[in-house]
MOPAC internal coordinates of N, CA, C and O (Angstrom, degrees):
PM7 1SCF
backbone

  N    0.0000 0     0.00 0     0.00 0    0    0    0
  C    1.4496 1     0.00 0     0.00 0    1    0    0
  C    1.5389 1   109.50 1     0.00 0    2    1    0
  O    1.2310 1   119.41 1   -51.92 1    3    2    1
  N    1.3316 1   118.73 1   128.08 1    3    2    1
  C    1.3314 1   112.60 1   168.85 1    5    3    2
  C    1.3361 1   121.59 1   -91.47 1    6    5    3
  O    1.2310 1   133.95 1   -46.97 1    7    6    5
  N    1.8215 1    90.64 1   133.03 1    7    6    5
  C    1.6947 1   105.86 1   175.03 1    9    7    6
  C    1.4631 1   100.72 1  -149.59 1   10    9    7
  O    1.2310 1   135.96 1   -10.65 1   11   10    9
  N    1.6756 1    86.72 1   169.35 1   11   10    9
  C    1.7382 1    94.30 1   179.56 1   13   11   10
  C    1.2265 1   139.87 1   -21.75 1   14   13   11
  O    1.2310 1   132.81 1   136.92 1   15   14   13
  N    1.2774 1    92.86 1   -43.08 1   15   14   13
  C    1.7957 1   109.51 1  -171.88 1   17   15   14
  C    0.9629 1    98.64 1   -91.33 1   18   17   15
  O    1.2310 1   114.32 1   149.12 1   19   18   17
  N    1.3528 1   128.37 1   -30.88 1   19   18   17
  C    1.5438 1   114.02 1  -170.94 1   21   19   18
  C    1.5969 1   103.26 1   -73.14 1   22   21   19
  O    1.2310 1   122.93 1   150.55 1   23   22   21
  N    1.1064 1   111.98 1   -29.45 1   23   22   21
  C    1.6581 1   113.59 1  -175.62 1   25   23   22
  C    1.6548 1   104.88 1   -74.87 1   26   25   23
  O    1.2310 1   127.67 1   140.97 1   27   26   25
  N    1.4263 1   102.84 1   -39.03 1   27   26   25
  C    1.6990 1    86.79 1  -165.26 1   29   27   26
  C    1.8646 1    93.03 1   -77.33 1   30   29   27
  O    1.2310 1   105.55 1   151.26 1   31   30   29
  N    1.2042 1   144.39 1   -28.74 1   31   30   29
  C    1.1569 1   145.37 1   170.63 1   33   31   30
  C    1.7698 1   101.94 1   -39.35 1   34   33   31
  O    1.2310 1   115.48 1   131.09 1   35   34   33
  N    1.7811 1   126.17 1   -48.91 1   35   34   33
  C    0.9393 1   122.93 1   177.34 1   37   35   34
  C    1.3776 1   125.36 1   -68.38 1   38   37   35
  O    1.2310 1   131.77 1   177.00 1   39   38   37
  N    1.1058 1    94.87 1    -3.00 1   39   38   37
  C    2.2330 1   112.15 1  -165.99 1   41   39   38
  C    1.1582 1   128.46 1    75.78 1   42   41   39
  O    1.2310 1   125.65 1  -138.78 1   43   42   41
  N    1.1850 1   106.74 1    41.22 1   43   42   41
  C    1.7818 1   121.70 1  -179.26 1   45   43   42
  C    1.8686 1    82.48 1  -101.02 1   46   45   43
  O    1.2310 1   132.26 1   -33.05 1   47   46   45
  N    1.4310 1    93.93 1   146.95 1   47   46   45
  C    1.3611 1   118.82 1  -174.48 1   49   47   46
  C    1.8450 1    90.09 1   -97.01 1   50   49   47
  O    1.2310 1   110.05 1  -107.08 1   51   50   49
  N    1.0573 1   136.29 1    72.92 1   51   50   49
  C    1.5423 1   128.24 1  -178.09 1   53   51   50
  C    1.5361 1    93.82 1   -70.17 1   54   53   51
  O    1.2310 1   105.11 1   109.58 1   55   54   53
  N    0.8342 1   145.16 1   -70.42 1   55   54   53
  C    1.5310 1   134.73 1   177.64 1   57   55   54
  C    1.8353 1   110.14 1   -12.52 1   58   57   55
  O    1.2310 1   119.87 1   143.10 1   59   58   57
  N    1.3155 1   117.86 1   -36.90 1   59   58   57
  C    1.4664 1    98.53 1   179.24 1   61   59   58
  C    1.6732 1    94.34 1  -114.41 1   62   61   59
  O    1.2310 1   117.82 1   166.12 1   63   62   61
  N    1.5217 1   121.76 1   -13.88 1   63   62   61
  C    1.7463 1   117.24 1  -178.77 1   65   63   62
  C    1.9319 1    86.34 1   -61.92 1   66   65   63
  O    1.2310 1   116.34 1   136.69 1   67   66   65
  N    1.0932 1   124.55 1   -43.31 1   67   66   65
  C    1.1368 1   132.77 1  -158.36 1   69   67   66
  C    1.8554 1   120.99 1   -67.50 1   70   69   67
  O    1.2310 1   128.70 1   136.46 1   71   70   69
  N    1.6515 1   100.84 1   -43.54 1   71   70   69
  C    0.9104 1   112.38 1  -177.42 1   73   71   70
  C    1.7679 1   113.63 1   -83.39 1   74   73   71
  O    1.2310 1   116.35 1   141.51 1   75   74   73
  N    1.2200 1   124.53 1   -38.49 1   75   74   73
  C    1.6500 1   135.27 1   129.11 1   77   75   74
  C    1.4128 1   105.68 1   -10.98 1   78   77   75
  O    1.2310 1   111.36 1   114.46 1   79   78   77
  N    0.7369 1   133.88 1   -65.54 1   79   78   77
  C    2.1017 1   132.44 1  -155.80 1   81   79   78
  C    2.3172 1    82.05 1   -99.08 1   82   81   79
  O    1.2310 1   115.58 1  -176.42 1   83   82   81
  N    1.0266 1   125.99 1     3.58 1   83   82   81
  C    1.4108 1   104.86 1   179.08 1   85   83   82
  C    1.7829 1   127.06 1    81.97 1   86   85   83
  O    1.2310 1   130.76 1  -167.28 1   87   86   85
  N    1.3122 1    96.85 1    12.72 1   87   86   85
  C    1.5152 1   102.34 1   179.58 1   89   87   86
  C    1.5432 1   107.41 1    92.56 1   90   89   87
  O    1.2310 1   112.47 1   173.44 1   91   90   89
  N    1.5258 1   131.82 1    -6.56 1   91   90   89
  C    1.3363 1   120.72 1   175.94 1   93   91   90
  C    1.3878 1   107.38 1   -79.51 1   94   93   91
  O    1.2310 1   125.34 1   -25.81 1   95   94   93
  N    1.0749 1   107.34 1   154.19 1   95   94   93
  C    1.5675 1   126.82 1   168.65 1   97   95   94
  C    1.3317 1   127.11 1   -86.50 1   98   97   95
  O    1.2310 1   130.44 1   139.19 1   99   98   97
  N    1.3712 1    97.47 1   -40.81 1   99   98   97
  C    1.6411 1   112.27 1  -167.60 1  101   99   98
  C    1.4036 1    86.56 1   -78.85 1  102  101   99
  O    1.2310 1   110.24 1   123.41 1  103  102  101
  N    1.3984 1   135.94 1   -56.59 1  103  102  101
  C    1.4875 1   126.58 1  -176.41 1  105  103  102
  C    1.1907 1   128.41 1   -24.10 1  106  105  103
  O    1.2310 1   135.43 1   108.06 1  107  106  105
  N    1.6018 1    87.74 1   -71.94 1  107  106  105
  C    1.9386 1   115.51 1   169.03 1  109  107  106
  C    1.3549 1   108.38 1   -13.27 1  110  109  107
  O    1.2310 1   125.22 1   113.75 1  111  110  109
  N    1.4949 1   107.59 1   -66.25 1  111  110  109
  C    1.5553 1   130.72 1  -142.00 1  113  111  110
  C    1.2812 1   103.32 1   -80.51 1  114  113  111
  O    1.2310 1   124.69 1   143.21 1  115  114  113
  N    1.7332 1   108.59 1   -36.79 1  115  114  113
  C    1.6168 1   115.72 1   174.88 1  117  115  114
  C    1.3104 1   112.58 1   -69.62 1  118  117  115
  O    1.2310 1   111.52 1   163.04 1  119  118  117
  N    1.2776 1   133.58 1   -16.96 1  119  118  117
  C    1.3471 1   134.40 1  -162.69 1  121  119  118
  C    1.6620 1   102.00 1  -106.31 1  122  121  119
  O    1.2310 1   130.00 1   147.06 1  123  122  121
  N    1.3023 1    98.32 1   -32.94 1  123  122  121
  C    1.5511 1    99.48 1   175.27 1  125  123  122
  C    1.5309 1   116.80 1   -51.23 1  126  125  123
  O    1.2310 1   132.89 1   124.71 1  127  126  125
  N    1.7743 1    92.70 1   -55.29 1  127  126  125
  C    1.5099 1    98.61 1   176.78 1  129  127  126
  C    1.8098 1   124.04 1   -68.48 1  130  129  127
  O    1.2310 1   124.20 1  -178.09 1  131  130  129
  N    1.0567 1   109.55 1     1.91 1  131  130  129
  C    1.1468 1   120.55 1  -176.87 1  133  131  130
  C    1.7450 1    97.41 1   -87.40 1  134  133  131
  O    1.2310 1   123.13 1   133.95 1  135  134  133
  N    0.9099 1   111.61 1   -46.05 1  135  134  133
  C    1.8705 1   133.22 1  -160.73 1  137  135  134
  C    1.9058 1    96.31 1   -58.81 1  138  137  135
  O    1.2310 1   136.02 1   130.49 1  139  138  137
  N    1.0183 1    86.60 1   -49.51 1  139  138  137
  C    1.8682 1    98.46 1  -164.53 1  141  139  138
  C    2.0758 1    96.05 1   -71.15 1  142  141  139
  O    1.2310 1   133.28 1   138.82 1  143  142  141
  N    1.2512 1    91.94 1   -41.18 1  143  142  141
  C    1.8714 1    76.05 1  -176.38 1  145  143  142
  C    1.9424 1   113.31 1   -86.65 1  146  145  143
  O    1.2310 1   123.85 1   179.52 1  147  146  145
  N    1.4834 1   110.22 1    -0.48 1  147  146  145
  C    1.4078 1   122.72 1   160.34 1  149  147  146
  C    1.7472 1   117.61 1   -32.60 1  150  149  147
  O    1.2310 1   121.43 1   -74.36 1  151  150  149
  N    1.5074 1   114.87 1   105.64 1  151  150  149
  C    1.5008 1   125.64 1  -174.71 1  153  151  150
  C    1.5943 1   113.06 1   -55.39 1  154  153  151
  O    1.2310 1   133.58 1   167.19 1  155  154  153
  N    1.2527 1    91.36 1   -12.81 1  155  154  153
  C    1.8354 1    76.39 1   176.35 1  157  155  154
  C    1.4107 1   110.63 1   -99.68 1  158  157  155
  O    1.2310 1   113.00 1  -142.29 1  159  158  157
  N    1.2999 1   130.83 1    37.71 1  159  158  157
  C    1.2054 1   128.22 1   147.91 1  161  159  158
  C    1.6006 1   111.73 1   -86.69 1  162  161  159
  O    1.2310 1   131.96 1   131.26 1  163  162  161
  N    1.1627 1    94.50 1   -48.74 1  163  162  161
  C    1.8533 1    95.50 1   162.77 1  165  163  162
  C    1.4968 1   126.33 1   -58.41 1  166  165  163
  O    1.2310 1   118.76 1   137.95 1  167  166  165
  N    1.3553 1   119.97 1   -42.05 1  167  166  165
  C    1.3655 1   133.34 1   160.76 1  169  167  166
  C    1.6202 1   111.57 1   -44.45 1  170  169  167
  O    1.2310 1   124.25 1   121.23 1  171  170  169
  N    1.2502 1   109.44 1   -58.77 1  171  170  169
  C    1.1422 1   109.12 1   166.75 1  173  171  170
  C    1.5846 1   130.70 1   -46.07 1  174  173  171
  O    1.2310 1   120.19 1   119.82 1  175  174  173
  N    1.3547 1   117.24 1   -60.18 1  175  174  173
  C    1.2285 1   125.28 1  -163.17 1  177  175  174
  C    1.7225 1    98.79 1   -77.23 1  178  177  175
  O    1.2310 1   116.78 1   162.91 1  179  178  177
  N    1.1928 1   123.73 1   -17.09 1  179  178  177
  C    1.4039 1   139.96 1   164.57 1  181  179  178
  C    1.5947 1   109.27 1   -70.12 1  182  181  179
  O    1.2310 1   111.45 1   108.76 1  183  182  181
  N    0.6972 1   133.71 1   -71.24 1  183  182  181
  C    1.4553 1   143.54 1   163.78 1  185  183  182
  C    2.1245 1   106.46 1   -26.92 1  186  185  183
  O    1.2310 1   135.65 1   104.69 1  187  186  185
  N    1.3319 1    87.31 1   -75.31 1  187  186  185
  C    1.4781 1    91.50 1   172.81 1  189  187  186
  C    1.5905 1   118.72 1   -34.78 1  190  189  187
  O    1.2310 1   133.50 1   113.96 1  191  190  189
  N    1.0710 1    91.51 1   -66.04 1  191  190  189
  C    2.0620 1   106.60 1   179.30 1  193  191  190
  C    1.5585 1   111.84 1   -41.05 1  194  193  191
  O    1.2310 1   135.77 1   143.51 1  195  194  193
  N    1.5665 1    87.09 1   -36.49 1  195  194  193
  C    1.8871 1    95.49 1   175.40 1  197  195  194
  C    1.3957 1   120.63 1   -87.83 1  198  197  195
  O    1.2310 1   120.08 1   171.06 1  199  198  197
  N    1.2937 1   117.45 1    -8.94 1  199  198  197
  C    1.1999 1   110.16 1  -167.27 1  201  199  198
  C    1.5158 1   126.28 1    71.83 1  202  201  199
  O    1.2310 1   130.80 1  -149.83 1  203  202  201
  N    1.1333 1    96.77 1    30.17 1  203  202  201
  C    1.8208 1   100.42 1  -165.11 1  205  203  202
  C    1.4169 1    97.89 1  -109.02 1  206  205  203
  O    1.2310 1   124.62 1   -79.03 1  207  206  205
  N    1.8896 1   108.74 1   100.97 1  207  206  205
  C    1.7409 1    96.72 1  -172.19 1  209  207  206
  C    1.4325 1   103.70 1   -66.44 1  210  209  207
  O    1.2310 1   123.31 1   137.01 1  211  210  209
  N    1.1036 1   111.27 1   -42.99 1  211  210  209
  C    1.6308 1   118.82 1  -161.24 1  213  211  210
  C    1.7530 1   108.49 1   -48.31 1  214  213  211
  O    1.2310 1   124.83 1   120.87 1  215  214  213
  N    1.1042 1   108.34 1   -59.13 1  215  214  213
  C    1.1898 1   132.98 1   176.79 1  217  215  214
  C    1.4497 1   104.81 1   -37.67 1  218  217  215
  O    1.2310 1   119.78 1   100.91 1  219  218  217
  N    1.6483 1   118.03 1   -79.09 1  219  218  217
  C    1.7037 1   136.56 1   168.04 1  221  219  218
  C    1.7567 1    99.98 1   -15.44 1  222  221  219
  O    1.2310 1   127.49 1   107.16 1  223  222  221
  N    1.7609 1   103.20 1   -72.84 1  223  222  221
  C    0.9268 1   124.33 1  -155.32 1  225  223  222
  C    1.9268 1   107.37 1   -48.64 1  226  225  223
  O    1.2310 1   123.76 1   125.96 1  227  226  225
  N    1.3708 1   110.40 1   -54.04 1  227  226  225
  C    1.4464 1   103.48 1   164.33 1  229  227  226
  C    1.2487 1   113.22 1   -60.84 1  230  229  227
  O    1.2310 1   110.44 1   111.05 1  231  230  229
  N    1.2420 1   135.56 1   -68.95 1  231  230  229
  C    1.4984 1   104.74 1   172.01 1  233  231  230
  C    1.2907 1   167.13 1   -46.78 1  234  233  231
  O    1.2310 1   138.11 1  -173.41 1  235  234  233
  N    1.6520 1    82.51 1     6.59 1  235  234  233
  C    1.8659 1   112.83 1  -176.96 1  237  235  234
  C    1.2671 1   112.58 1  -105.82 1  238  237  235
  O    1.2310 1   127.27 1   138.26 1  239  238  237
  N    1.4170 1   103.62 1   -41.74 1  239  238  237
  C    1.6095 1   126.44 1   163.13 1  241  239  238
  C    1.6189 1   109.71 1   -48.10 1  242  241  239
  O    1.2310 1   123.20 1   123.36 1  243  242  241
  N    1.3701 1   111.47 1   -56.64 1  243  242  241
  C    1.4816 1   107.38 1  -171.43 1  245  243  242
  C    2.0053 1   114.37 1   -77.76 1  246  245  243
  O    1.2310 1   125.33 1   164.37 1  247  246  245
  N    0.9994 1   107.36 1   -15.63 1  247  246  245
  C    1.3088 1   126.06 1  -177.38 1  249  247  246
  C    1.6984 1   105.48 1   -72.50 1  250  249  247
  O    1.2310 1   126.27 1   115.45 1  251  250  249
  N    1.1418 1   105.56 1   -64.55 1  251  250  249
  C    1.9623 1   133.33 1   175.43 1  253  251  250
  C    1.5585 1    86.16 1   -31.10 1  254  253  251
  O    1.2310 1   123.88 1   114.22 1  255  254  253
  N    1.6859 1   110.17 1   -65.78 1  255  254  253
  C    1.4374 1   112.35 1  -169.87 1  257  255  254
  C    1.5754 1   133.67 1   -40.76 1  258  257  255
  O    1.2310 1   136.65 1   134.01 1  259  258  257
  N    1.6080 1    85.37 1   -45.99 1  259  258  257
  C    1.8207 1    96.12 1  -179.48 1  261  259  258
  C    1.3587 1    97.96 1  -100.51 1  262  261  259
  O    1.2310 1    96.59 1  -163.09 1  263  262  261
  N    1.4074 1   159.00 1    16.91 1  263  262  261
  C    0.9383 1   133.13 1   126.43 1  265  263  262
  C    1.4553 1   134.44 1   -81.65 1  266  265  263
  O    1.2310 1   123.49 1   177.85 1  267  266  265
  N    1.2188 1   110.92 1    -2.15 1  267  266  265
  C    1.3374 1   116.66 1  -177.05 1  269  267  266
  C    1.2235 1    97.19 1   -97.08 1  270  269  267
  O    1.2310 1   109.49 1   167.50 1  271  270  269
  N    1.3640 1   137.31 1   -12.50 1  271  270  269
  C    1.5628 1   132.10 1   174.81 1  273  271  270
  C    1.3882 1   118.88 1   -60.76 1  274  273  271
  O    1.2310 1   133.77 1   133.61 1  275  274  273
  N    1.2684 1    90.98 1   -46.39 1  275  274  273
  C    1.6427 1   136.44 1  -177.33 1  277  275  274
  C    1.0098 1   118.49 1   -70.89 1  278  277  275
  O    1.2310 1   117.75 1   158.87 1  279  278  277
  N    1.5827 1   121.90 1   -21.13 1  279  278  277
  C    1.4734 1   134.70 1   166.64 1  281  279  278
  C    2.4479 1    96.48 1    57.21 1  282  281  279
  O    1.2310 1   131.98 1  -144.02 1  283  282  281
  N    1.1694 1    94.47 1    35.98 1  283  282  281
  C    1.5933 1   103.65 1   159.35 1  285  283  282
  C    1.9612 1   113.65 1   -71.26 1  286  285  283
  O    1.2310 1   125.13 1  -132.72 1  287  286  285
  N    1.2036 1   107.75 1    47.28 1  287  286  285
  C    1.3402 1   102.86 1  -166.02 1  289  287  286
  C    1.5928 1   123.01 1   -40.56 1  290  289  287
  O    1.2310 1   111.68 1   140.48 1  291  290  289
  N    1.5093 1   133.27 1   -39.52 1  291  290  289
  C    1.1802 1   132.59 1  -179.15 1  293  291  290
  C    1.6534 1   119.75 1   -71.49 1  294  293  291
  O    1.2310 1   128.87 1   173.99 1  295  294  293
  N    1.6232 1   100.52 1    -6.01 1  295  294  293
  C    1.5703 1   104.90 1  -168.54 1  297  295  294
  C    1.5070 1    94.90 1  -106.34 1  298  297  295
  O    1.2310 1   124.12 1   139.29 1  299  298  297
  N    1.1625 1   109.70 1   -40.71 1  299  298  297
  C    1.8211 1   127.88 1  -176.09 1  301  299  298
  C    1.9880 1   104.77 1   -60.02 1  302  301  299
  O    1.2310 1   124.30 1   127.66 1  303  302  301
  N    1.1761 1   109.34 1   -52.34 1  303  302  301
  C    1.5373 1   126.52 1   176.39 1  305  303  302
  C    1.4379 1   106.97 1   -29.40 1  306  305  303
  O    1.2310 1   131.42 1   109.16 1  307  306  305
  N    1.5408 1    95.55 1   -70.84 1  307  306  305
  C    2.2268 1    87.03 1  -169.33 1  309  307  306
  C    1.4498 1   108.42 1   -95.24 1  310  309  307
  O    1.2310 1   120.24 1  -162.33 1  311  310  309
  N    1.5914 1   117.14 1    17.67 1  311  310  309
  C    1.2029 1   113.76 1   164.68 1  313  311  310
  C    1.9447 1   115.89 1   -94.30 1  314  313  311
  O    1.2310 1   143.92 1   149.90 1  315  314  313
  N    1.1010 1    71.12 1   -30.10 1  315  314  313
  C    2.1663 1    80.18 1  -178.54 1  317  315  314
  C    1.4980 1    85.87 1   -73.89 1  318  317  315
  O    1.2310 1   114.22 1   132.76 1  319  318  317
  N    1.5639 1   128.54 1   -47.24 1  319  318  317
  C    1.7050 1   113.21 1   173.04 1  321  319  318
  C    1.4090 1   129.37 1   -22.15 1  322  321  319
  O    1.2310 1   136.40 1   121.59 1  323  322  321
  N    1.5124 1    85.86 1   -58.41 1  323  322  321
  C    1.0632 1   124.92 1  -158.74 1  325  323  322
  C    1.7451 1   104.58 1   -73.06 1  326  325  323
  O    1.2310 1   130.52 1   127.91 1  327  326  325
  N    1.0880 1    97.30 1   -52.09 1  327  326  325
  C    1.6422 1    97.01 1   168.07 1  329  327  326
  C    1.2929 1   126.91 1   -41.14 1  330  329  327
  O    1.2310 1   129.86 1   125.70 1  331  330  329
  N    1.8643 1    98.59 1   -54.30 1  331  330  329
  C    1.7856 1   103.18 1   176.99 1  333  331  330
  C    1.0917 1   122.28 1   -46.88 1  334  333  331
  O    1.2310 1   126.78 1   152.52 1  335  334  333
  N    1.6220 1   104.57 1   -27.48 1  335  334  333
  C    1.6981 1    97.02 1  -174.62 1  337  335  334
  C    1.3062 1   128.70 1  -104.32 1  338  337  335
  O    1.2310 1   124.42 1   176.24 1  339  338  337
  N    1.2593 1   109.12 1    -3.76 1  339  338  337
  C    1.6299 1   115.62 1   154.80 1  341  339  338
  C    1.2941 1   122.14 1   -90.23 1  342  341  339
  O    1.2310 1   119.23 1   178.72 1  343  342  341
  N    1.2723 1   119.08 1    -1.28 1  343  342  341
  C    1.3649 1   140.75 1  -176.52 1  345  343  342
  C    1.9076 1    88.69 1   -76.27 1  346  345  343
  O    1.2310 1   118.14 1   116.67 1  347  346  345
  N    1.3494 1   121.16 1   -63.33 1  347  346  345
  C    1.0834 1   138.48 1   174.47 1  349  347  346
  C    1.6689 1   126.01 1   -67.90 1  350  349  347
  O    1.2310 1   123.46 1  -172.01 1  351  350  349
  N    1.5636 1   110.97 1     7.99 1  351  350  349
  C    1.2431 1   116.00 1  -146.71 1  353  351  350
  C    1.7860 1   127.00 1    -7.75 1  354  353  351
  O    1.2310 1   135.69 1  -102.39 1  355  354  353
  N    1.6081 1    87.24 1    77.61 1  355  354  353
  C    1.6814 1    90.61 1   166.07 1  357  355  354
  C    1.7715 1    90.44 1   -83.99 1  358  357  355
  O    1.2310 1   143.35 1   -15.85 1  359  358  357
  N    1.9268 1    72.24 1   164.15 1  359  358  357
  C    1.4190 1   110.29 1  -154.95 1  361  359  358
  C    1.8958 1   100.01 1  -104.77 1  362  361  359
  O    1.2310 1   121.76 1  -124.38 1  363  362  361
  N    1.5333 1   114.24 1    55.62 1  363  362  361
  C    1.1247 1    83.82 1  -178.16 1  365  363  362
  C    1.9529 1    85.48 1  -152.93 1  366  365  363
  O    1.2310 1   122.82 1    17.47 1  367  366  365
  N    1.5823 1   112.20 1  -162.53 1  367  366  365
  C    1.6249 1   116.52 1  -121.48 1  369  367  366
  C    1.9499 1    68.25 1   -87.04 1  370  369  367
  O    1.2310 1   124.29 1   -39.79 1  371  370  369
  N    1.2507 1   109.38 1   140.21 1  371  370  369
  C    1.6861 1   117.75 1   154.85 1  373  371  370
  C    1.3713 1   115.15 1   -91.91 1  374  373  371
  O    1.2310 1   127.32 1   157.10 1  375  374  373
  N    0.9394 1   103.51 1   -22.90 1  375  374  373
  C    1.9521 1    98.12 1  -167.37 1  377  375  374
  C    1.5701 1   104.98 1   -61.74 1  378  377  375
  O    1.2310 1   114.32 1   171.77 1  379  378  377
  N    1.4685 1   128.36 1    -8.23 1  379  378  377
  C    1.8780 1    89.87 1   167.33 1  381  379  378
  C    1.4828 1    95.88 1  -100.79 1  382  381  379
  O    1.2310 1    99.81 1   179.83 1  383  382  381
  N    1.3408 1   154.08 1    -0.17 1  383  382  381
  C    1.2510 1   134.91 1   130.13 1  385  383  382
  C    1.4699 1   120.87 1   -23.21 1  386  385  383
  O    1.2310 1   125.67 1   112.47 1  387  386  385
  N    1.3005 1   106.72 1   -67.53 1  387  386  385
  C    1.4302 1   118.05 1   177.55 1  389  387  386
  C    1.4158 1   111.85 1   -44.76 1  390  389  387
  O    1.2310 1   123.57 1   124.14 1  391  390  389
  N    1.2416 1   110.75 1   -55.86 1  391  390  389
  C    1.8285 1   101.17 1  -171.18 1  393  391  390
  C    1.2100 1    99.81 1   -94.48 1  394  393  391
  O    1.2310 1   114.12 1  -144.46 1  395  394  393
  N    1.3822 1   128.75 1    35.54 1  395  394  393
  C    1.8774 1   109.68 1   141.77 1  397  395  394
  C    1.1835 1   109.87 1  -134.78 1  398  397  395
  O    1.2310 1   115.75 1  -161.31 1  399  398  397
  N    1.3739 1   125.68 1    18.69 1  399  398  397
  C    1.1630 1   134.18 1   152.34 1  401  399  398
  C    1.8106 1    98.48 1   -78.10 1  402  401  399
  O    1.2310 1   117.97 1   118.20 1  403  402  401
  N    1.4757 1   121.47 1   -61.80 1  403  402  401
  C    1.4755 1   129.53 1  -168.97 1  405  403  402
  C    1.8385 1    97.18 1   -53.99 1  406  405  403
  O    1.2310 1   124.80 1   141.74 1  407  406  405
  N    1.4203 1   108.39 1   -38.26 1  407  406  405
  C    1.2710 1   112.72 1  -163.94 1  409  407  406
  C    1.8678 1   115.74 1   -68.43 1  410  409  407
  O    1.2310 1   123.03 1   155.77 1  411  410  409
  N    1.3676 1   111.79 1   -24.23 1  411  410  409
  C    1.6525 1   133.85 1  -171.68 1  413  411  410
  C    1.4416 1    80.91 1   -96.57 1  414  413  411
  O    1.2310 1   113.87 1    97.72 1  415  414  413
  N    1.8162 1   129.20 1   -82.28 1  415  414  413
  C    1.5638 1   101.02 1  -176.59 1  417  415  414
  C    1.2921 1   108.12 1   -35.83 1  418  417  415
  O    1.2310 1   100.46 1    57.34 1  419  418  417
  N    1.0194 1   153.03 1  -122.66 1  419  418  417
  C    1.3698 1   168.59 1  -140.24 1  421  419  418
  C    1.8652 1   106.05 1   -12.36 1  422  421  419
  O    1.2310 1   125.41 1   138.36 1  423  422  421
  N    1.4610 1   107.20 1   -41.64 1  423  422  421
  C    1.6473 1   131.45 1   176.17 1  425  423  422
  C    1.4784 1    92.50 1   -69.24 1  426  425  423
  O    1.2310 1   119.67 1   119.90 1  427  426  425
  N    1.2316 1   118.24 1   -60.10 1  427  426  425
  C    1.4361 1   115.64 1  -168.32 1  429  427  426
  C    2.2812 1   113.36 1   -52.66 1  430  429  427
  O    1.2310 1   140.69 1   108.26 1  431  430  429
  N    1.5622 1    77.45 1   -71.74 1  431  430  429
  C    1.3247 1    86.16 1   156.22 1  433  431  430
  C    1.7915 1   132.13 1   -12.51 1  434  433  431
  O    1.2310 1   134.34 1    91.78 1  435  434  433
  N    1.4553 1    89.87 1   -88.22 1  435  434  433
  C    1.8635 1    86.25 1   160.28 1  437  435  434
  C    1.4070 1   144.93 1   -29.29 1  438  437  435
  O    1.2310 1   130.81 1   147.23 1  439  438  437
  N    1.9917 1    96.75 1   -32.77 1  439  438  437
  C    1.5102 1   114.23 1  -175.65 1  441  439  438
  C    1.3382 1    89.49 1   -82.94 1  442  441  439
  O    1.2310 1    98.10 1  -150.77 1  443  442  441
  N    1.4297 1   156.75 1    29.23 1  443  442  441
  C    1.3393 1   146.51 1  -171.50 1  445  443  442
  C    1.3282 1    95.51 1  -143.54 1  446  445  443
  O    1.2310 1   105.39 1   177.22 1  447  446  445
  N    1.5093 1   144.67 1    -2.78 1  447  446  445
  C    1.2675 1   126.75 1  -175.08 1  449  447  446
  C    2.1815 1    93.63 1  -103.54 1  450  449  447
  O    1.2310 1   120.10 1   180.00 1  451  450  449

């Protein structure tokens, strides 16, 4: 079940995910779950496989956004990385970005069943 503690245990800063949504809780929690089934994690990991920076790059970009609202810090971390460097299109391997970004959704995830 997700709750506070369980989130700040995951390293979400809820003190500012919290203060973002206005002090509701129930919001938070709805938006959280909203965050994790967000298509550009698939976009992303699609993109990657292809090699398509441009492509990646919006979907990393838009991702960075709603987790950083959300103060999801462990999911937000190698995606804002991850941003810089398609931001810059370096030329090099994304996939362990990818699987610890997939790996924190997936963590996150759990905290919602």
């Amino acid at each position: 079940m997700l709750t506070i503690d369980a989130l700040k245990q995951f390293g979400a800063d809820t003190d500012d995910g919290l203060t973002r949504c206005m002090g509701n809780e129930g919001f938070y929690f709805k938006l959280i779950g909203k965050v994790v089934e967000d298509k550009n994690f698939k976009l992303l990991e699609d993109a990657v496989l292809a090699k398509d920076l441009d492509a990646a790059f919006e979907a990393v970009h838009s991702l960075k956004g709603v987790l950083g609202n959300l103060a999801l810090t462990p999911v937000y971390k190698p995606a804002a990385e991850m941003t810089e460097l398609l931001r810059e299109r370096k030329d090099i391997d994304y996939t362990p970005y990818l699987k610890q970004i997939s790996e924190k959704r997936d963590e996150l995830i759990g905290l919602l069943a």
